[in-house]
C-alpha positions as CSV (number, residue, x, y, z in Angstrom):
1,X,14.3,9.4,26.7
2,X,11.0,11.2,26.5
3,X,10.4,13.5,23.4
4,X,10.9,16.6,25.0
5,X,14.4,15.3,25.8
6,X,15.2,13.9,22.2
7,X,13.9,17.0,20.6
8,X,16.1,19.4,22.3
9,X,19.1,16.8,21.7
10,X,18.1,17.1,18.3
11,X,18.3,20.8,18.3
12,X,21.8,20.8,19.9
13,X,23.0,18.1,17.6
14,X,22.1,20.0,14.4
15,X,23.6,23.2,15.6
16,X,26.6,21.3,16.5
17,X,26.9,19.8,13.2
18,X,25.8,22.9,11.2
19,X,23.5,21.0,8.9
20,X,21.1,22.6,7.0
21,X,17.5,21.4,5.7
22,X,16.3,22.4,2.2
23,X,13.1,21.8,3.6
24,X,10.9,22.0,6.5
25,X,9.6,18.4,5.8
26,X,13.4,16.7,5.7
27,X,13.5,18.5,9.0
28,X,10.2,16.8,10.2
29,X,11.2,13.3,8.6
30,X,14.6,13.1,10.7
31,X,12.7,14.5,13.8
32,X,10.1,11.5,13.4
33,X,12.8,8.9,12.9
34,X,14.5,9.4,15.5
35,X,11.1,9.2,18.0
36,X,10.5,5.8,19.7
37,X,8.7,3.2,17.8
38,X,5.7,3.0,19.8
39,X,5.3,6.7,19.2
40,X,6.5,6.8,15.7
41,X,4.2,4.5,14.8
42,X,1.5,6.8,15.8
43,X,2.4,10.0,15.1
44,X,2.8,8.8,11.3
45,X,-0.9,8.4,11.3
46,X,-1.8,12.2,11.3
47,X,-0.8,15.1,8.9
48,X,1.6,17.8,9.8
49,X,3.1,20.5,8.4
50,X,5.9,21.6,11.0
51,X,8.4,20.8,13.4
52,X,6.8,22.1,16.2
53,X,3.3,20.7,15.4
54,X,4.8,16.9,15.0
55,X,6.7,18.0,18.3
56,X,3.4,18.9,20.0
57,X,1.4,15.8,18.6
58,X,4.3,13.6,19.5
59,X,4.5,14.5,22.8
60,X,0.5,14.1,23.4
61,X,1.0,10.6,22.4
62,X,3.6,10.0,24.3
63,X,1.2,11.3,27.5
64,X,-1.4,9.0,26.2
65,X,1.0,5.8,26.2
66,X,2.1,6.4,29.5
67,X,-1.2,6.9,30.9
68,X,-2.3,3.5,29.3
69,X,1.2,1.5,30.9
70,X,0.0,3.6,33.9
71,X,-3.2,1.9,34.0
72,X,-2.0,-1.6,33.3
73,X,0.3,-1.3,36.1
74,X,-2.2,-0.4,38.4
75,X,-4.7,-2.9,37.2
76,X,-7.1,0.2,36.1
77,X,-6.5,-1.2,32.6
78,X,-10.0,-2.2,31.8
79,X,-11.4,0.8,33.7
80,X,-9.3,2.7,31.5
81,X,-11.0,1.4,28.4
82,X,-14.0,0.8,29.6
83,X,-14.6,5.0,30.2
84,X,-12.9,5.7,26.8
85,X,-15.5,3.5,24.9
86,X,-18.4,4.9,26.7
87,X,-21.6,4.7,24.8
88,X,-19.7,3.1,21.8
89,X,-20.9,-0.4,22.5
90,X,-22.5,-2.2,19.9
91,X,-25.7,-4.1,20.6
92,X,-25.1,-7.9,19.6
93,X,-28.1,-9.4,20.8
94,X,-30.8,-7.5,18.3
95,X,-32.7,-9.8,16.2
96,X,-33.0,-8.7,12.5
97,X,-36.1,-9.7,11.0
98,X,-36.2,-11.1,7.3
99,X,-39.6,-11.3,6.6
């Protein structure tokens, strides 16, 4: 189910039921429970304040993962990373002098 999917679920679920949130935060912390692992995993990395901002940042993620299992399908995985680390590559071979 993609997050789009789950959230409005969510929505439909909670109107069903009635419940109610003291907070905007308990809100947020069932919304991100419920989101797969793989996603969950990252979204609990950044800060957020809302429901519609961890909705926004989980559904980026969720783009990014796919274009990654997109690229390892199609054998593009390297290429994939290669362009993303651009110009981040470390230099191994320099010789430090200690003299």
């Amino acid at each position: 189910m993609c997050v789009n999917d789950y959230a409005k679920m969510m929505e439909s679920l909670l109107l069903k039921v009635g419940l109610k949130f003291e907070s905007e935060e308990e809100k947020v912390a069932i919304f991100v429970n419920g989101l797969r692992r793989d996603i969950q995993d990252l979204v609990e990395v950044y800060e957020y304040s809302s429901l519609d901002k961890v909705l926004h940042l989980a559904i980026k993620v969720e783009t990014e993962l796919q274009k990654k299992r997109e690229a390892k399908r199609s054998g593009s995985y390297i290429d994939y990373y290669s362009r993303s680390w651009k110009g981040r590559e470390k230099k191994h071979d320099t010789q430090i002098d200690l003299s």
